[in-house]
N, C-alpha and C positions, 0 to 999 in steps of 0.2 A: 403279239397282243399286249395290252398296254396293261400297268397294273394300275387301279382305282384306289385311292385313300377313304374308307368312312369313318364313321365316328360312330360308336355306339353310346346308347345313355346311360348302361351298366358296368360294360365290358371296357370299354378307351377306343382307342382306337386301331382300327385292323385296315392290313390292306386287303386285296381280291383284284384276282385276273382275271377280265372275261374282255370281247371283244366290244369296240367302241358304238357300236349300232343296239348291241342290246343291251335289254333295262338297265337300270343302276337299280342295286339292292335295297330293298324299303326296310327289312327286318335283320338281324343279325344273327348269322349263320350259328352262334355257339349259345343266344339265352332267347333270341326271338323278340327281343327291343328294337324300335322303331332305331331306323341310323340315318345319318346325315352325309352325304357326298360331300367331301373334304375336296378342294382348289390345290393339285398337288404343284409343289413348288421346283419338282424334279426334271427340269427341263434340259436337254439338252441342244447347245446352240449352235451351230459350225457357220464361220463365215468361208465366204469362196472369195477370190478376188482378189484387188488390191484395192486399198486404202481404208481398212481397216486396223493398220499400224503405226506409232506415229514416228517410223522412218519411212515411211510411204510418202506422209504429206511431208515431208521437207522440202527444201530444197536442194539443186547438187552440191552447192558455196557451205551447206552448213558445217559439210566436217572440219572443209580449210577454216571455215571461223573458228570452231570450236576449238583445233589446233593451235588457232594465233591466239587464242584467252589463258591456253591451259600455258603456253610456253610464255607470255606474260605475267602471270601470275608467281 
């Protein structure tokens, strides 16, 4: 179950777990103020795949280059 961020107008703000199909809280559990469902910014992201990295998009020549700059230099 996912946890829900609101915002109370007394209290601050509190989280609360309950499942995503039912309601979101109108009143706040600890004084009974109207509260606000907060946009939580707690996401997590997983990519799968490839090219999501940027030695994915290279190409195969990039290391021999990078070798011939680093030994020039």
């Amino acid at each position: 179950m996912p946890i829900f961020e609101y915002k109370c107008e007394k209290c601050g703000k509190f989280e609360f777990l309950h499942g995503p199909r039912e309601a979101a809280l109108t009143t706040c559990l600890t004084c009974g103020s109207p509260v606000q469902k907060l946009i939580s910014s707690r996401m997590g992201i997983v990519f799968h795949g490839s090219g999501f990295y940027v030695t994915d998009n290279r190409p195969a020549s990039y290391k021999s280059d990078a070798k011939a700059d680093s030994a020039s230099a």
